[in-house]
C-alpha positions in Angstrom: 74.5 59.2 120.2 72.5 61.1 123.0 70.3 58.5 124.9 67.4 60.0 127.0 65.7 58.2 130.0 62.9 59.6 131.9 60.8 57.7 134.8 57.4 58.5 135.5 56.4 57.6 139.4 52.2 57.8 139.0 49.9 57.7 136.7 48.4 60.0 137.6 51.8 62.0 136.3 51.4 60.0 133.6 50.0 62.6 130.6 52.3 65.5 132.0 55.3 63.1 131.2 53.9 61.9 127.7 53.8 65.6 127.1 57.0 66.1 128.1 58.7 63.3 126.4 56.8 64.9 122.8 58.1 68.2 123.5 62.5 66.4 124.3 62.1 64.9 121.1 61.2 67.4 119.1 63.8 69.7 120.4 66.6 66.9 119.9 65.7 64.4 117.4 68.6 63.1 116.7 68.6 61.8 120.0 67.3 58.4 121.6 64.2 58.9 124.0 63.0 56.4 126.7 59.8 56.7 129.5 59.2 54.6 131.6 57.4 53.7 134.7 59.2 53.1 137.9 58.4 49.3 137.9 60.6 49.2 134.5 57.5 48.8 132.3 58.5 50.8 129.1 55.7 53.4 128.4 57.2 54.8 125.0 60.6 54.9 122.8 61.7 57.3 119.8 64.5 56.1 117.9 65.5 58.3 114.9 65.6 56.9 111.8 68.7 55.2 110.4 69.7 54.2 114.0 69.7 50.4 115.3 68.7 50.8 118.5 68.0 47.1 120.4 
């Protein structure tokens, strides 16, 4: 399983890295995708379906 992480520093940055994290996981969907901020705060998480993902 290919597990993605991205970090996001501003947020002002924040709507360039939403877009970004759209356009990952519709090139791989098979694959898990993370953003978050750099204080650890989870901004958004694609799991495909039929994968357990904690």
């Amino acid at each position: 399983m290919r597990h993605n992480t991205n970090y996001v520093s501003t947020a002002k940055d924040l709507q360039r890295e939403l877009d970004a994290f759209e356009a990952m996981r519709r090139a791989d969907p098979d694959a898990i995708h993370e953003l978050y901020m750099l204080n650890g705060t989870l901004v958004r998480r694609y799991v495909p379906p039929g994968v357990q993902y904690p």
